[in-house]
N, C-alpha and C positions, 0 to 999 in steps of 0.2 A: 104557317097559317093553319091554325086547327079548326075543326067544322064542332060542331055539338055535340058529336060522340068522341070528340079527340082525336080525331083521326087524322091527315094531313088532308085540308080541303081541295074541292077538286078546282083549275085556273080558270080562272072568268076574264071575259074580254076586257075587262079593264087591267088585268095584269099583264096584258101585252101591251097596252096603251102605258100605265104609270108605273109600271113591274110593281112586283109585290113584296107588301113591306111587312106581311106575318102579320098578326095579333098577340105573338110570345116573344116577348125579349129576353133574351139569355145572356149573360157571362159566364164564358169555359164552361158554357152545358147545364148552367141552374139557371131558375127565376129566380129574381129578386136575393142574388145572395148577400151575406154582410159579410165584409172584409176586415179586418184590424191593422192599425197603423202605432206604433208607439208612439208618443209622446218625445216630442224631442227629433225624433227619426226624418233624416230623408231617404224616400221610394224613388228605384229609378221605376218606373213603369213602362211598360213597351205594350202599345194598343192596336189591333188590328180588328177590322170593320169588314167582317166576313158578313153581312147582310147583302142578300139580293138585289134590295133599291132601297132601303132604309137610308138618311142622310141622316149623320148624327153629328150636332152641333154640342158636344162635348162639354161638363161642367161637375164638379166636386164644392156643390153648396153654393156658390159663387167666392170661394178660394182662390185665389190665386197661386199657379200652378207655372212650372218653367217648360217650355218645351225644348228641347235639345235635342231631336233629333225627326227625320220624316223614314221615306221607304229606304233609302239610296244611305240610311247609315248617320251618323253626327253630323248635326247642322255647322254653320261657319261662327254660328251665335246663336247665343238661346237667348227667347221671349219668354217675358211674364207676361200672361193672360191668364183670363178667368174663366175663357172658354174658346177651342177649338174646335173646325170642322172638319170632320172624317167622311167623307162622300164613302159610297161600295168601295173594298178592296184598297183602300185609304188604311196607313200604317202612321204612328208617332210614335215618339219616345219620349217621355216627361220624367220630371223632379216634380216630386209630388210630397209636400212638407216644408219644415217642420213645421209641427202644432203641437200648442201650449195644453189646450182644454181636456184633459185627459175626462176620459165619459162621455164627451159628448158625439152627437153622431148625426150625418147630414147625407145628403143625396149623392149617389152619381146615377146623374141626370142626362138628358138629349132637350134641350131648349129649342123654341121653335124654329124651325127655316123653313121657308117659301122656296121651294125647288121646283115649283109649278103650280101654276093659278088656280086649277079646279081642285087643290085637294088643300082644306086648310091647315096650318100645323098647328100642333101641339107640343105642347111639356109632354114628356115620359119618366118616368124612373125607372133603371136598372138594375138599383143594391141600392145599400149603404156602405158608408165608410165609418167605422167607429175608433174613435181615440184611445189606445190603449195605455197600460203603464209604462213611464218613461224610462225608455234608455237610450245608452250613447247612440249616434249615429254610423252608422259603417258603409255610408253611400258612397259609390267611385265614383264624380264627375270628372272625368278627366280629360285634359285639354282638346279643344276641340278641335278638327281640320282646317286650314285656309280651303277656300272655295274660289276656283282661278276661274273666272269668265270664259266662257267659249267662245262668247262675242264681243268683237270690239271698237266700236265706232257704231255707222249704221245699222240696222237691225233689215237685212234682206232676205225675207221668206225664198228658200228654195222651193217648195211647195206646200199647197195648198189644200188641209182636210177639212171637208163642207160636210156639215152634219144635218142631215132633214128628214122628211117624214112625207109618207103620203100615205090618203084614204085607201083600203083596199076592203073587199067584200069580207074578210074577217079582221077587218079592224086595221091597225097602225101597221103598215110597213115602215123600218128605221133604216134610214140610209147614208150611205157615206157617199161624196161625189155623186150623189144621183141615182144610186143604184146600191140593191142589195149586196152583201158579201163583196166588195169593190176590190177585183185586183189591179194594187197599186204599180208605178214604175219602179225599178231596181234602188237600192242603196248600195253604193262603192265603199268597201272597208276603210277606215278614214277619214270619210270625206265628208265636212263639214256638212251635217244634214238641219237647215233650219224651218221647222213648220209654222205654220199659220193654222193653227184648230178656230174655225168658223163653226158657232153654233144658230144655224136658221129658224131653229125652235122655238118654242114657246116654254119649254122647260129647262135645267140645269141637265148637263152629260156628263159622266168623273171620263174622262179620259183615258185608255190606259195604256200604254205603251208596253210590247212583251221582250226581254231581253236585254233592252238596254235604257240605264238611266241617264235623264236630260234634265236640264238646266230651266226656270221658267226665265227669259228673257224678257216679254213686254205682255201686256194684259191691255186689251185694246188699242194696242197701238202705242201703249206707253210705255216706252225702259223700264225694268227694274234691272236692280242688285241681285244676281243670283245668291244666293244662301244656303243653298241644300243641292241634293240630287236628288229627285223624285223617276217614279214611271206612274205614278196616276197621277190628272189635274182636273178640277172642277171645271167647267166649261156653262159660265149661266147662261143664260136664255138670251140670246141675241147679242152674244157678244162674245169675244174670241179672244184665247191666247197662245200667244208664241216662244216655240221651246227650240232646245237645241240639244245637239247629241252628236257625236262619232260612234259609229258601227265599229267594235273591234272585229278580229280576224276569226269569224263565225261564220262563213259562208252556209245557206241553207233558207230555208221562209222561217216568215219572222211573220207576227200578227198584230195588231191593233184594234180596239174595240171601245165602244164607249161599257163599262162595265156594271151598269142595269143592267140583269145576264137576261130580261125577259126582250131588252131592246136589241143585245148581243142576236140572239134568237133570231130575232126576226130582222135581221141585216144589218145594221149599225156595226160594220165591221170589216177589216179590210185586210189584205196580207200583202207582202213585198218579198220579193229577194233578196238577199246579203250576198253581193258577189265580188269577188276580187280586180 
């Protein structure tokens, strides 16, 4: 977030309310760069969403693109879409190609998402991509992991993380279980830990889990198919999902946060023991 004179602006109380989403979008430290892809060629690409609060709903033209992989490494199966969500601290990995059109050149773009009602979204761009002269391909896709379930049969939250918010004389305090900076109860090395992430909000929270990656098992209450290992997950507005995870033999505090770092800040954050 730059001010008039370039400088880095000073924070306003709305950036502890919606954290702050800059007015300079960068890739690897330029505006607006242009990228080359040959002709012919598939890109593995590996994207990471180092923004503060920016949510970025991801898109190369509207191309269809493969993702093959999240935080936690090669997914169990890759998807074609046209466009994917990167909340804060959100990582992928894509097959990005081939294409025919040598010369021509198209957006990568952030298409809009509603991650909270008072701020409207918009389109962005970030570069281009341009189609260069064709040669062979030399991309490794290489087979991917099985992804074994942690859970199986009924889906029984071990416990439960509540995500909220109250009025304070300098604006939003972010809460976890009711209360600022929340210290949580122990994790046993092993032992099946499954959450319930409750968002009471009015807005989306990316979730982030530090240390160890989990499984998403149901999203409202509904099963799914794990497919990846993640440590961060979107959490929309008024509605909850649940993960799962083994602590390996790490004994020490371990931390959780919703990773808007301006929400991080001001409480939305919790820590736990890892103990044998």
């Amino acid at each position: 977030m730059l001010d008039g004179a370039g400088e880095i602006a000073r924070t306003g109380l709305f950036d502890r309310h919606g954290g702050r989403e800059g007015n300079v979008t960068l890739i690897n430290g330029r505006t607006m760069p242009t990228f080359e892809i040959a002709a012919g060629q598939t890109e593995r690409w590996r994207i990471v969403n180092a923004c503060n609060a920016r949510y970025v709903l991801f898109s190369l033209g509207g191309r269809p693109f493969r993702v093959m992989g999240s935080g936690g490494g090669l997914q169990g199966e890759a998807r074609t879409v046209t466009e994917t969500l990167l909340t804060p601290g959100d990582r992928v990995e894509l097959a990005v190609g081939p294409f025919d059109d040598v010369g021509e050149e198209f957006a990568i773009a952030s298409l809009p998402y509603r991650r909270m009602r008072t701020k409207t979204p918009r389109r962005s761009e970030w570069g281009t991509l341009r189609i260069g002269p064709r040669t062979p391909s030399r991309a490794n896709l290489e087979k991917r992991p099985a992804i074994a379930p942690l859970v199986s049969g009924a889906i029984v939250p071990t416990r439960t993380v509540r995500l909220g918010a109250r009025m304070t004389l300098h604006g939003h305090d972010w809460l976890i279980n009711g209360e600022t900076h929340h210290r949580a109860e122990p994790v046993k090395v092993g032992a099946l830990e499954v959450w319930e992430i409750v968002n009471d909000t009015g807005m989306d929270h990316p979730f982030h889990l530090h240390g160890f990656f989990f499984q998403i098992v149901a999203k409202d209450g509904v099963g799914t198919t794990p497919t990846a290992w993640d440590d961060t997950v979107n959490v929309p507005a008024r509605q909850r999902v649940t993960i799962a995870f083994r602590a390996d033999d790490r004994p020490g505090e371990w931390m959780y946060h919703c990773h808007i770092l301006e929400h991080h800040a001001a409480g939305m954050m919790g820590h736990f023991e890892v103990i044998r």
